[in-house]
C-alpha positions in Angstrom: 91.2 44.1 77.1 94.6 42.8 76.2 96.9 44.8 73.7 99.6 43.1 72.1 102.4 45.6 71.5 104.2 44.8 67.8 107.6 46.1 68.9 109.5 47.0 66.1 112.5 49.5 67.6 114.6 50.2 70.2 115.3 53.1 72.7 119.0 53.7 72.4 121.1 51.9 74.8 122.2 55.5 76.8 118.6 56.0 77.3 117.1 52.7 77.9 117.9 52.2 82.0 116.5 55.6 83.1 113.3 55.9 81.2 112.4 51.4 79.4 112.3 50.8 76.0 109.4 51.8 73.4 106.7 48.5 75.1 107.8 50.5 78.8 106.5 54.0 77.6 103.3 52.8 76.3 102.7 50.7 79.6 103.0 53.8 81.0 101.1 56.2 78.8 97.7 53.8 78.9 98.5 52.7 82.7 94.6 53.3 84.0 92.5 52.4 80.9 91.8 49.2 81.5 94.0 47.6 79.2 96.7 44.8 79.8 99.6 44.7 77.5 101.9 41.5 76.3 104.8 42.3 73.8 106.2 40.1 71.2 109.7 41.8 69.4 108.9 41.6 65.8 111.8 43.2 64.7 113.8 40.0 65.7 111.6 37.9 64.2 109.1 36.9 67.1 105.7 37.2 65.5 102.1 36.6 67.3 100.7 33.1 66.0 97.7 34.7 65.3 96.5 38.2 65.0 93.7 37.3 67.8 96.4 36.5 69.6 95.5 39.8 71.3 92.3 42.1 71.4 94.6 44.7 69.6 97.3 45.5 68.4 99.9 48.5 68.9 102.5 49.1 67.0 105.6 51.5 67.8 108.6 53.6 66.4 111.6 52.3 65.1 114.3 53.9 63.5 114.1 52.1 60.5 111.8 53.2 57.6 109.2 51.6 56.6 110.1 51.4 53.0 114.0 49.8 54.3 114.5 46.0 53.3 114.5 44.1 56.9 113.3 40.7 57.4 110.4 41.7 59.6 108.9 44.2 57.2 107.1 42.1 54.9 105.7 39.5 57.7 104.6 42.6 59.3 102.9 44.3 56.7 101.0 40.8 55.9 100.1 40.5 59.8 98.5 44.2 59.2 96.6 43.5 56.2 95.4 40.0 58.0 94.4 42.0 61.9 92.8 44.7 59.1 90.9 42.4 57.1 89.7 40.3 60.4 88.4 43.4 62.0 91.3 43.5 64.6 91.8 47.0 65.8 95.2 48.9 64.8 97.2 51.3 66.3 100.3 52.8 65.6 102.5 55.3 66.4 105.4 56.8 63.9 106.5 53.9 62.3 104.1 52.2 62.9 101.7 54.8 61.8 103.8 54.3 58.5 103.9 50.8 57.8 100.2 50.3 58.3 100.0 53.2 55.7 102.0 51.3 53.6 100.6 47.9 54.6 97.3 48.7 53.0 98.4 50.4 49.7 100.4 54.0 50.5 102.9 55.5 50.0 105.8 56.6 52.7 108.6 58.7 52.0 111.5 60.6 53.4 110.3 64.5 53.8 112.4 66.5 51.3 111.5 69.3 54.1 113.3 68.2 56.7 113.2 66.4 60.4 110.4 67.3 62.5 111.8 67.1 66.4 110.4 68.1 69.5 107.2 69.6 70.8 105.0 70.0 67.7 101.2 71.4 67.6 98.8 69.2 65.8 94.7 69.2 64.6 93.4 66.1 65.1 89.8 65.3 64.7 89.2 69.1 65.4 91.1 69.1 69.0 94.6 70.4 69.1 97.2 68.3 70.6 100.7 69.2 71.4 102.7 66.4 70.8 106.7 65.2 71.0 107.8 64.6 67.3 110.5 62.8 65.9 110.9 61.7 62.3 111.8 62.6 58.9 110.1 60.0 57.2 106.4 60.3 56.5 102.9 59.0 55.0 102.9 61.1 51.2 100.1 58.8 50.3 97.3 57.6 52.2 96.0 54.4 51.2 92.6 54.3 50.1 89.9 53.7 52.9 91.9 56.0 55.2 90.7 59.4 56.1 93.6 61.9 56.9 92.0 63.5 60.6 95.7 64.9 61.5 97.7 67.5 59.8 101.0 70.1 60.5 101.9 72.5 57.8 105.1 70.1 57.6 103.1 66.5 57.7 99.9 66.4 55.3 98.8 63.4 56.7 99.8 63.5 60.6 96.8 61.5 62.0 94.6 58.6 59.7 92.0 56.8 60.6 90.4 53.7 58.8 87.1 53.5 59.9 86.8 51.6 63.1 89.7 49.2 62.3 92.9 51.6 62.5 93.7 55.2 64.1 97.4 56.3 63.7 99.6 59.3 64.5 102.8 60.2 63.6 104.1 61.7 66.6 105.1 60.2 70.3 103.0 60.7 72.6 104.5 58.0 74.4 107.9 60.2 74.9 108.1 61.8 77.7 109.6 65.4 77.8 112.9 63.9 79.5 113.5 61.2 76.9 112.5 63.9 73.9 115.6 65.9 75.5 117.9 62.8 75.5 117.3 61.4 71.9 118.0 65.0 71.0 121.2 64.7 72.9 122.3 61.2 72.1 120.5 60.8 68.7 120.4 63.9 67.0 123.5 65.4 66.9 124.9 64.9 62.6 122.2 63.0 62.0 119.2 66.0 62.6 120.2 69.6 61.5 121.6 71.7 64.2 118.5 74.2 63.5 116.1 71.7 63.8 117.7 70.4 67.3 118.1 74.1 68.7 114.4 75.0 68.0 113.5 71.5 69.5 115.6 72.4 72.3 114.1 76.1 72.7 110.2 73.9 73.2 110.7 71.3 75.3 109.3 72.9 78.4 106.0 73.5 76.7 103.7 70.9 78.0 102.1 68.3 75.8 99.0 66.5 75.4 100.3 62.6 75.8 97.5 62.3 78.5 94.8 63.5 76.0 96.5 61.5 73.3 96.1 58.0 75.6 92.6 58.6 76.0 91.6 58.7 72.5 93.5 55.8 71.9 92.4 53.7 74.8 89.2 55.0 73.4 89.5 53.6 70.1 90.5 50.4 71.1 87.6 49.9 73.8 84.7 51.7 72.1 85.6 51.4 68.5 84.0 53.5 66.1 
């Protein structure tokens, strides 16, 4: 099954050589699923010509916000509503989790409570997951059809999935432990609160579920639901 990956973000530059950009680490995280993987950059304006172009389609982070005015955003959003109406299968992953939200008729917003970095414990469709997190921005609003199936105490709607068309998360389970410990390093510092970086720091040798995580999604895309 090929998956085209809709990149829309980079790794920052300091990061990029040891450990790929965003397509790298979800090459990696599915690597033995039986999926192939082609990427097209939307962000710079390189779109698929259709959206069978692939079998499905994966969206990533970014560190814009889905609500921001870029160029791609709107071509974007009408390529989800198109791969959503066609029966195309969605995923996406932070941002992209976001603007497919948005996309079909939510609402994203900047979280007046603050970043969420680093190892984080999540519910999804009654499994717990411990997953990397990084993002202040969330979905406030699913849009209708979407049933929330993921949730923290600080993100309401962590995990949505619209019936067998779309599943997305919030957090990375595409970031490996090492590149969680760099962003905080090279991104964080006076853009996320100290606090929030020190408790970040204080987790990141708790182990995740990112191999749990790739199942269900390589799941989703080859069973459907």
């Amino acid at each position: 099954m090929q998956i085209g990956i809709l990149q829309t973000g980079h790794a920052p530059d300091a990061l990029r050589a040891a450990h790929g950009d965003y397509p790298d680490m979800f090459v990696r995280l599915l690597e033995g699923h039986g999926l192939e993987f082609r990427t097209w950059p939307v962000l710079d304006m390189a779109f698929p010509p259709s959206v069978h172009a692939a079998e499905g389609w994966l969206i990533t982070g970014s560190r814009f916000a889905a609500y921001e005015d870029h160029a791609f955003i709107h071509p974007l959003e009408e390529f989800i509503r198109q791969a959503h109406a066609e029966g195309v299968p969605l995923v996406g992953i932070c941002f992209g989790h976001q603007i497919i939200a948005q996309a079909l008729g939510g609402r994203v917003e900047k979280f007046a409570g603050g970043w969420s970095v680093g190892p984080r414990d999540y519910r999804i469709e009654d499994r717990d997951y411990r997953l990397n997190a990084w993002h202040q921005d969330q979905v406030v609003i699913p849009p209708a059809g979407a049933e929330t199936v993921g949730s923290t105490p600080g993100c309401a709607h962590a995990a949505l999935i619209y019936g067998d068309r779309a599943f997305t998360v919030q957090p990375h389970p595409e970031f490996a432990p090492a590149f969680e410990r760099g962003l905080i390093e090279e991104r964080g510092p006076g853009v996320v609160p100290e606090d929030a970086l020190a408790e970040a720091r204080a987790r990141l040798d708790l182990p995740t579920d990112s191999a749990a995580m790739a199942g269900r999604i390589a799941r989703f895309f080859t069973e459907r639901r």
